[in-house]
DSSP file (Angstrom, degrees, kcal/mol; ACC not computed):
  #  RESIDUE AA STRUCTURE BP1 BP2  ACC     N-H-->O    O-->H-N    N-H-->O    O-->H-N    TCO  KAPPA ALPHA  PHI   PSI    X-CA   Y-CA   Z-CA
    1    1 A X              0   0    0      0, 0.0    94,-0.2     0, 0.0     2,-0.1   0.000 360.0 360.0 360.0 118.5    0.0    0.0    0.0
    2    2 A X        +     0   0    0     92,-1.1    50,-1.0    53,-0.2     2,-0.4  -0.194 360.0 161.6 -42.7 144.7    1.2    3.3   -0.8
    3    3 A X  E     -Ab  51  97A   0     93,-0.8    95,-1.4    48,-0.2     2,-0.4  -0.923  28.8-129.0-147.1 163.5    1.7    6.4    1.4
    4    4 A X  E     + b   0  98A   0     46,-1.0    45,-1.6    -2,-0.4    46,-0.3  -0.829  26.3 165.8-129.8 121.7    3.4    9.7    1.7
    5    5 A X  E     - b   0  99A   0     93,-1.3    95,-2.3    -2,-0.4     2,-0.3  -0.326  12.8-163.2-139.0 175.9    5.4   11.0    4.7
    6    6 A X        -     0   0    0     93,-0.2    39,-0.7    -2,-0.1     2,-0.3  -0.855   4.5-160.8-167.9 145.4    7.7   14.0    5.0
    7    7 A X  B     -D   44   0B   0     -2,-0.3    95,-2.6    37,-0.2     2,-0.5  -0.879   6.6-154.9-113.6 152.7   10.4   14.9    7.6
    8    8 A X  E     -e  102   0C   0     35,-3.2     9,-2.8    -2,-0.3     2,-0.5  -0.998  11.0-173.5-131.0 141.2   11.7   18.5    8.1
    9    9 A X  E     -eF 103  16C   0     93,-1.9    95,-2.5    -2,-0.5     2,-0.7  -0.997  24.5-139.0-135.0 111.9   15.6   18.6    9.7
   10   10 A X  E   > -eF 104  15C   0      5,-0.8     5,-1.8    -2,-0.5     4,-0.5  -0.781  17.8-168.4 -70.6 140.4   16.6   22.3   10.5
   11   11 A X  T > 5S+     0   0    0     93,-1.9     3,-1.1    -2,-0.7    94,-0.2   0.914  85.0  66.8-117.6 -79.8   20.6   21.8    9.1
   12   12 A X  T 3 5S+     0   0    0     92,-0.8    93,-0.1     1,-0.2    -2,-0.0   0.594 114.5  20.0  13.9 -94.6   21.0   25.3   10.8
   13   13 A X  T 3 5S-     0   0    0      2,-0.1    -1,-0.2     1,-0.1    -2,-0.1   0.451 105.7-118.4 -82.4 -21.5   20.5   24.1   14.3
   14   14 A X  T < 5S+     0   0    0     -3,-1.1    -3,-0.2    -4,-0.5     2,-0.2   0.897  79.1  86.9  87.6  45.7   21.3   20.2   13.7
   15   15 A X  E   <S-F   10   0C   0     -5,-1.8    -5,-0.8    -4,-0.2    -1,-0.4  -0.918  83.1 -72.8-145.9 176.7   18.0   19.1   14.7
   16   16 A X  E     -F    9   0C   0     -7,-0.2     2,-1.3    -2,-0.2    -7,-0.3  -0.450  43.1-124.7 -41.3 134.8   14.5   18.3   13.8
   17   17 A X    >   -     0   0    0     -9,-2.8     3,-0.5    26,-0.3     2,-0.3  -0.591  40.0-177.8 -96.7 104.0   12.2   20.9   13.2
   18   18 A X  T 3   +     0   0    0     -2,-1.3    22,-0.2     1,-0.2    21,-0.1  -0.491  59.9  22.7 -90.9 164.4    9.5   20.7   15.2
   19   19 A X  T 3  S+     0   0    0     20,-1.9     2,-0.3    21,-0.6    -1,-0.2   0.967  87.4 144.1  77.1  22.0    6.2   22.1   16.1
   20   20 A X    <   -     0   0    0     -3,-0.5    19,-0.6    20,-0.1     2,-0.4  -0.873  47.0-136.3-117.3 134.8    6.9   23.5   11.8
   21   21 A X  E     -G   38   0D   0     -2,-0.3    44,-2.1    44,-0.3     2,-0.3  -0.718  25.1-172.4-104.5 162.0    3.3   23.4   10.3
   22   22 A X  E     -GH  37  64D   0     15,-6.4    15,-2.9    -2,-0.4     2,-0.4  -0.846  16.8-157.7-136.9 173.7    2.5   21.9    6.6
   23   23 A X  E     -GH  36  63D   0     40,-1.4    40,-3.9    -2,-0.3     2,-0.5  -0.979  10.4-157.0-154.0 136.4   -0.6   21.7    4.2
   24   24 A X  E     -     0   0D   0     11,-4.0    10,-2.0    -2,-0.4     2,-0.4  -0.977  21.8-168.2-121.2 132.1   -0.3   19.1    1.9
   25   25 A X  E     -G   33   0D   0     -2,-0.5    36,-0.2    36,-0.4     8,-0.2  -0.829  20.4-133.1-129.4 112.8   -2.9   20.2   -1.5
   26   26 A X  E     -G   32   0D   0      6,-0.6     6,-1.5    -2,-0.4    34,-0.2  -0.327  19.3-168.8 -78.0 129.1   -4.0   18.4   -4.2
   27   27 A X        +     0   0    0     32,-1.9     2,-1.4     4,-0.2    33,-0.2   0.016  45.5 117.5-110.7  13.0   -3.6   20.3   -7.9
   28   28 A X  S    S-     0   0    0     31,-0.4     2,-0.3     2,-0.1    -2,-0.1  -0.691  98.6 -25.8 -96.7 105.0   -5.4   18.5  -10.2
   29   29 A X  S    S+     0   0    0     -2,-1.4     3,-0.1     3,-0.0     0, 0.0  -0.779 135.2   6.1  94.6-157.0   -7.9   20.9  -11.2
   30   30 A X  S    S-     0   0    0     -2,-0.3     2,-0.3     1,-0.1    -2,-0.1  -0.100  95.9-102.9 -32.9 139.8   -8.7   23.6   -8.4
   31   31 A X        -     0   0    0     -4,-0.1     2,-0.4    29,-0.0    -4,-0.2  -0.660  38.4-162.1 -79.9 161.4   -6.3   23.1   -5.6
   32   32 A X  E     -G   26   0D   0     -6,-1.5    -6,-0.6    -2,-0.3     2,-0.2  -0.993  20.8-129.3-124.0 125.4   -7.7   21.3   -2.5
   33   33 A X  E     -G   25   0D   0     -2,-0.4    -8,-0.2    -8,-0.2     3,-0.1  -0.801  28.1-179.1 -94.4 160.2   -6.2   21.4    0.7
   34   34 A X  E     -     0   0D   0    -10,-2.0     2,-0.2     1,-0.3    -1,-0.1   0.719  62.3 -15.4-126.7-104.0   -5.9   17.6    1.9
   35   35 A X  E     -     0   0D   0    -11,-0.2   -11,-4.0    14,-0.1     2,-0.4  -0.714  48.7-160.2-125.0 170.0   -4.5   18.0    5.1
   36   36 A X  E     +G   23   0D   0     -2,-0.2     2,-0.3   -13,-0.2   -13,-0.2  -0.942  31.5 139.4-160.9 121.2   -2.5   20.4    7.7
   37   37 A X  E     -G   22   0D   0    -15,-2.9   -15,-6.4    -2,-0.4     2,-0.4  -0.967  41.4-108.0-153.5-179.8   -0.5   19.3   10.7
   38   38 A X  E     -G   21   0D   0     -2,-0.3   -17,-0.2   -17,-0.2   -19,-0.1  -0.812  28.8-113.2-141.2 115.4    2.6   19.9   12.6
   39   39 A X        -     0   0    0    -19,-0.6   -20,-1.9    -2,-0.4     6,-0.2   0.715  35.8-137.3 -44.9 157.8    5.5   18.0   12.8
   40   40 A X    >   -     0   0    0      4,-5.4     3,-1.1   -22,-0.2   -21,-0.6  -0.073  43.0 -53.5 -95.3-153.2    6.3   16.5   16.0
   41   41 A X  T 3  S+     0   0    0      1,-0.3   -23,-0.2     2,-0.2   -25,-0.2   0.381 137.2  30.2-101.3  17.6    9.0   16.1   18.0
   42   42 A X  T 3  S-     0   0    0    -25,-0.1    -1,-0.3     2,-0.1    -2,-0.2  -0.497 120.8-100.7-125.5  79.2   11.3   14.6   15.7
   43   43 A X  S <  S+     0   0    0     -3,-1.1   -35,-3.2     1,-0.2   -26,-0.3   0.505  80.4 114.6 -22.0  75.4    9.7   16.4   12.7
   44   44 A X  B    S-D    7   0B   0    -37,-0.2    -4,-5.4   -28,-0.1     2,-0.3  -0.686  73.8 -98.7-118.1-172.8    7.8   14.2   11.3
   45   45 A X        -     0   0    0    -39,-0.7     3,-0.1    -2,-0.2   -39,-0.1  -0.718  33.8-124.8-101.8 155.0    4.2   13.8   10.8
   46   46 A X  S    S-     0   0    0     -2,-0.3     2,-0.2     1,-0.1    -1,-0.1   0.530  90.9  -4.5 -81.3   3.5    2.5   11.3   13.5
   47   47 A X  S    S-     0   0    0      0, 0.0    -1,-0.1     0, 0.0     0, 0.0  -0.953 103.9 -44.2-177.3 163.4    1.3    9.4   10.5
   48   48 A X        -     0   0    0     -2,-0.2     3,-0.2     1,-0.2   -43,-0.2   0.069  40.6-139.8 -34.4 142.0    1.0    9.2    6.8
   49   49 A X  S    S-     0   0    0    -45,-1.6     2,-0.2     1,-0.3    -1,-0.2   0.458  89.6  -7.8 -90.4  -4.9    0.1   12.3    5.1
   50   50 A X  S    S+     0   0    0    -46,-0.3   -46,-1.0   -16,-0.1     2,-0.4  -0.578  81.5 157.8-178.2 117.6   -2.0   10.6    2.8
   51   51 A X  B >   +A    3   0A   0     -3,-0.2     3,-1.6    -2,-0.2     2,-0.7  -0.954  42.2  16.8-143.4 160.9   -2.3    6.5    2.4
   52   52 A X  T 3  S-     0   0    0    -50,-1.0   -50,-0.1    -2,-0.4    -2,-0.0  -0.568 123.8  -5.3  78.7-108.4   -4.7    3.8    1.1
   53   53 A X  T 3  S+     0   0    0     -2,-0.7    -1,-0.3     1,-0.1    41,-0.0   0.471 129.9  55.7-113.1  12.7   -7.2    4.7   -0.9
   54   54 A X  S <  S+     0   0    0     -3,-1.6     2,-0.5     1,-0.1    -2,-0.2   0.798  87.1  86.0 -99.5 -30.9   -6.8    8.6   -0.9
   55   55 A X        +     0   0    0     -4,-0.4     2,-0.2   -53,-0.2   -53,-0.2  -0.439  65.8 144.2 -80.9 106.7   -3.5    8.4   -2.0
   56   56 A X        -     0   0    0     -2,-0.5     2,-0.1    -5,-0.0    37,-0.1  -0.938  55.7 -61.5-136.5 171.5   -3.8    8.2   -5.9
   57   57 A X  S    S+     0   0    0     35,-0.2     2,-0.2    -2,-0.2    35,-0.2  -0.141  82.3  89.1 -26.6 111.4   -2.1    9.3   -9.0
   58   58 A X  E    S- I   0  91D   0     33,-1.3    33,-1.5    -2,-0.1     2,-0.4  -0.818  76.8 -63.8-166.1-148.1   -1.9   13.2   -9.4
   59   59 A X  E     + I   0  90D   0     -2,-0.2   -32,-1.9    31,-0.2   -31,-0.4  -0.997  49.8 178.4-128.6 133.4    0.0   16.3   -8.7
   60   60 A X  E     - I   0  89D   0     29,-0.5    29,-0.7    -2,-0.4   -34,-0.2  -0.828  14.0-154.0-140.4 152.3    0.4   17.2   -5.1
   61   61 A X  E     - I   0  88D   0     -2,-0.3   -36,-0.4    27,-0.3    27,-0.3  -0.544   6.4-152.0-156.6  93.6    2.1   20.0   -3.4
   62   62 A X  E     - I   0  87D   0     25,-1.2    25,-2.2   -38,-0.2     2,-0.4  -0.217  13.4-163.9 -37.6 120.8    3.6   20.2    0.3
   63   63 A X  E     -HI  23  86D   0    -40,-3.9   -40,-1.4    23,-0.2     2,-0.5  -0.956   8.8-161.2-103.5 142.6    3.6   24.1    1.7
   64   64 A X  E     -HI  22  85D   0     21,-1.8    21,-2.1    -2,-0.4     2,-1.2  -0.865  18.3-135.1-130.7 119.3    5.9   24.1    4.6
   65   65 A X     >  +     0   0    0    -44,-2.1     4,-1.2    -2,-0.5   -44,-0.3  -0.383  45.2 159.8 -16.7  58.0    5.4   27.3    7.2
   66   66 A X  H  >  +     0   0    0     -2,-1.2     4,-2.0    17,-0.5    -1,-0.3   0.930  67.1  44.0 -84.7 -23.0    9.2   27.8    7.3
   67   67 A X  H  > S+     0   0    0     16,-4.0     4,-2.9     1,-0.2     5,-0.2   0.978 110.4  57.6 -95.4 -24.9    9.4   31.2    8.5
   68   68 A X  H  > S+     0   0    0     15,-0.4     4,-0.7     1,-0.2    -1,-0.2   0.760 110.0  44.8  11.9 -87.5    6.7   30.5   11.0
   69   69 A X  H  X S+     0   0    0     -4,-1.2     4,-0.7     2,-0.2     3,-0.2   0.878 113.8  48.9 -19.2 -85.2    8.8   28.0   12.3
   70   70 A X  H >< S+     0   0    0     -4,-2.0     3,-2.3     2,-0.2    -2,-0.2   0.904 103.3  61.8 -49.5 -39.8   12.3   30.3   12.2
   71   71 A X  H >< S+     0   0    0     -4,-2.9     3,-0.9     1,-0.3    -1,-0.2   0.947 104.9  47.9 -51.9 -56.4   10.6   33.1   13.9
   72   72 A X  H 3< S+     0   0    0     -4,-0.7    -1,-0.3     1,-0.2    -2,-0.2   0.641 109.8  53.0 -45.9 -30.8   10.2   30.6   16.9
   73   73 A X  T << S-     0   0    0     -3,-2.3    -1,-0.2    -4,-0.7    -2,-0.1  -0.214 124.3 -60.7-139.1  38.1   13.8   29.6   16.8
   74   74 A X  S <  S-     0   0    0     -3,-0.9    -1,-0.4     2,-0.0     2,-0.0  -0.547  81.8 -18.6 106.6-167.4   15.4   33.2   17.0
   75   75 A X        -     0   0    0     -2,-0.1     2,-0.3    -3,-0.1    -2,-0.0  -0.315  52.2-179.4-100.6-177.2   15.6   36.4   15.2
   76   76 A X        -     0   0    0     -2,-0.0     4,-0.1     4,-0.0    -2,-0.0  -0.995  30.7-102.7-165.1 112.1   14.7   37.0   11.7
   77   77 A X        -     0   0    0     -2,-0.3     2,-0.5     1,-0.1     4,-0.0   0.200  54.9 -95.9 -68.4-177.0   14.6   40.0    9.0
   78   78 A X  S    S+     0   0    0      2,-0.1     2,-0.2     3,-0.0    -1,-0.1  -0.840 118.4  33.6-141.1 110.7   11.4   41.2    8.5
   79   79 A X  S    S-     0   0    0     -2,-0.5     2,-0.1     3,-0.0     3,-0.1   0.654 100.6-132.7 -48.5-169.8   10.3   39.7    6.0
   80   80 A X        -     0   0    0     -2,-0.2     3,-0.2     1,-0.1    -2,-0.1  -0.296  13.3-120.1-101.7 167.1   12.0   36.5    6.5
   81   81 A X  S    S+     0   0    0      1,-0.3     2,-0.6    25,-0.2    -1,-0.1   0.927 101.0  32.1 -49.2 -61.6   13.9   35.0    3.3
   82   82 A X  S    S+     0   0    0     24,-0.4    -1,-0.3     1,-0.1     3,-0.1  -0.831  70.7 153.8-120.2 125.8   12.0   32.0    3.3
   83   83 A X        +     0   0    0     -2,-0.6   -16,-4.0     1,-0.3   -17,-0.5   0.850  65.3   3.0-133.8 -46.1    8.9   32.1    4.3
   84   84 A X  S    S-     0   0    0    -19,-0.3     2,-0.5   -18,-0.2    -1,-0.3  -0.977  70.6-161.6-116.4 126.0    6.0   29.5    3.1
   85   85 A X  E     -I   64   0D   0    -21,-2.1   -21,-1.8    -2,-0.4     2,-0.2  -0.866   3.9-156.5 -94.5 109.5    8.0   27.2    0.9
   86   86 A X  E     -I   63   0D   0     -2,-0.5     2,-0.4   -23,-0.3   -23,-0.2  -0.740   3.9-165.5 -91.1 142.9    5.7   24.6   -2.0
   87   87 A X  E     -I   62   0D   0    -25,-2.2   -25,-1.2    -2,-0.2     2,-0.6  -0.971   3.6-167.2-137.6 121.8    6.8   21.7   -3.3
   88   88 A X  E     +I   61   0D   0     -2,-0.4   -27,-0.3   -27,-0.3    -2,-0.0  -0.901  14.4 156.5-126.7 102.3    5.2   20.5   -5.8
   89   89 A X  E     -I   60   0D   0    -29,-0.7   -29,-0.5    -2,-0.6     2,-0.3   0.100  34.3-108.3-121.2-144.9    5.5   17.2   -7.2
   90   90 A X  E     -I   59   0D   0    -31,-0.2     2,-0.3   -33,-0.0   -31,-0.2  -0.942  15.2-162.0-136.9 159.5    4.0   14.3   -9.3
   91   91 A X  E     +I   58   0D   0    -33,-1.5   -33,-1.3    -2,-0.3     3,-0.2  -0.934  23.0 158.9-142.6 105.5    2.6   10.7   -8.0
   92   92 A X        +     0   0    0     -2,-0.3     2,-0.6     1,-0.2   -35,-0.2   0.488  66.3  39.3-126.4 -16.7    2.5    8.6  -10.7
   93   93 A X    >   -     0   0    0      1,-0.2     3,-1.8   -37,-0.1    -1,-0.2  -0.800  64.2-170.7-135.2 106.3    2.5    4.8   -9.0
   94   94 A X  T 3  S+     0   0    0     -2,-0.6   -92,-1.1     1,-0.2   -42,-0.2   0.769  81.0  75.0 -71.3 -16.2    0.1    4.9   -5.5
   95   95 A X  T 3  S+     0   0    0    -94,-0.2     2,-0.3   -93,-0.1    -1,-0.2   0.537  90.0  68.1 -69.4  -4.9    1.3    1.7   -4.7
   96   96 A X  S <  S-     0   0    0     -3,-1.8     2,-0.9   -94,-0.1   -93,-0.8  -0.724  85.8 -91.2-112.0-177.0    4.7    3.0   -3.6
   97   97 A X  E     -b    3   0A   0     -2,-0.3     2,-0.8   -95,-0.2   -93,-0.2  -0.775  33.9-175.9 -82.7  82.2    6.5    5.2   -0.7
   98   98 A X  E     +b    4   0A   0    -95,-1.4   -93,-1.3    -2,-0.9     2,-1.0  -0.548   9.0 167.6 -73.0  98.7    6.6    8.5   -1.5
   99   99 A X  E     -bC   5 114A   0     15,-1.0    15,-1.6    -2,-0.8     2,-0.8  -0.720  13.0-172.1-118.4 131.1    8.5   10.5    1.2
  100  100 A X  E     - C   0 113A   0    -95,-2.3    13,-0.2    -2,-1.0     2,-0.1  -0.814  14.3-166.2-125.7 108.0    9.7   14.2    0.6
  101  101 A X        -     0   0    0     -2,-0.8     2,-0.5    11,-0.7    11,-0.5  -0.348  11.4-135.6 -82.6 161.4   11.9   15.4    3.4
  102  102 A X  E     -e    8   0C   0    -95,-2.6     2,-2.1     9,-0.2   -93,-1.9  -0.717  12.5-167.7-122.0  97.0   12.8   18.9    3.9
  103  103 A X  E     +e    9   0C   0      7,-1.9   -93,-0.2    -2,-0.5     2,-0.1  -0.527  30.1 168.8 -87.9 104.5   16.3   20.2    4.8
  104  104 A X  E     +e   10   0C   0    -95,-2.5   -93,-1.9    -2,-2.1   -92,-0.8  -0.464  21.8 157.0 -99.6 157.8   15.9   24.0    5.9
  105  105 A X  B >   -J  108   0E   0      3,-1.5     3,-0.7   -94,-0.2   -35,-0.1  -0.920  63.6 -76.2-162.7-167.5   17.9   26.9    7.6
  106  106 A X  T 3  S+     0   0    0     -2,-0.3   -24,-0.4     1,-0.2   -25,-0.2   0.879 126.9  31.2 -60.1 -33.2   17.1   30.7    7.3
  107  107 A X  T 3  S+     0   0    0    -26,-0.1    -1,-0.2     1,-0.1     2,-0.2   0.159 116.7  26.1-145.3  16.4   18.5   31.1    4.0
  108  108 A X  B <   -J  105   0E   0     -3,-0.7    -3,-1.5     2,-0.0     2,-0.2  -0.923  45.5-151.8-165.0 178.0   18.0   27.9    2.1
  109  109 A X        -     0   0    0     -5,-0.2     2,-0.2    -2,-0.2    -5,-0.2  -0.713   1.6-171.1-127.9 169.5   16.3   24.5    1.2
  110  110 A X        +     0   0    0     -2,-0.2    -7,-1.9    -9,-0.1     2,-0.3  -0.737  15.7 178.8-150.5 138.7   17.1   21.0   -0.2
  111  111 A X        +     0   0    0     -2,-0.2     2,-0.4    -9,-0.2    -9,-0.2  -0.964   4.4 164.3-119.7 137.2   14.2   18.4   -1.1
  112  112 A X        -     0   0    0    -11,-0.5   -11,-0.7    -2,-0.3     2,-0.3  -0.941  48.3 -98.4-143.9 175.4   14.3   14.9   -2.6
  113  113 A X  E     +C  100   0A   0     -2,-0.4   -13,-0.2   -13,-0.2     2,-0.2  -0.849  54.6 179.0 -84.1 125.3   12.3   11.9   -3.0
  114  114 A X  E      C   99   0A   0    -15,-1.6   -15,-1.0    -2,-0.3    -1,-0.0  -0.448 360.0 360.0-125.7-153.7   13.7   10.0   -0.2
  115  115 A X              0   0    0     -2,-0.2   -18,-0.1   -17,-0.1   -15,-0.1   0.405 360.0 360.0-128.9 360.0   12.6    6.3    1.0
């Protein structure tokens, strides 16, 4: 059964980012928001962000609240750099494990299709 997870690792601070909130939205058509939670306390989500039979082919797009998040975790220009980051990808086989982590600090990102 396919699913989709994400992790967020501040690389700034050498940690998890917790307590960072995300909106996962579906784009096929109108967007849709799906779901909205906030990573725990080793930033992850406390369960799949989408699995079973809602998780199908489409186009999907992760916002993550980073400057939210940074505001919390010291000080910050105003605006921030980074402030809600999208990722927006494709799901082409729902029967696999689609995980897109997030490596953050004030003043960049990195994303991949992890496992």
């Amino acid at each position: 059964m396919g699913r989709l997870t994400t992790h967020v690792l501040d690389t700034a601070a050498g940690k998890p980012a917790s307590g960072l909130r995300i909106e996962l939205w579906s784009h096929d058509g109108d967007p849709v928001l799906l779901n909205a939670i906030k990573t725990n306390d080793d930033g992850r989500a406390d369960k799949p962000l989408l699995e079973g039979a809602s998780f199908r082919p489409g186009t999907y797009e992760l916002r993550f609240f980073a400057g939210e998040y940074l505001r919390t975790q010291g000080s910050l220009p105003e605006p921030p750099f980074l402030d809600v980051i999208p990722i927006r990808f494709g799901v082409s086989n729902s029967d696999q494990h689609y995980h897109v982590p997030l490596l953050l600090s004030a003043y960049g990102y990195s994303t991949y299709r992890g496992s």
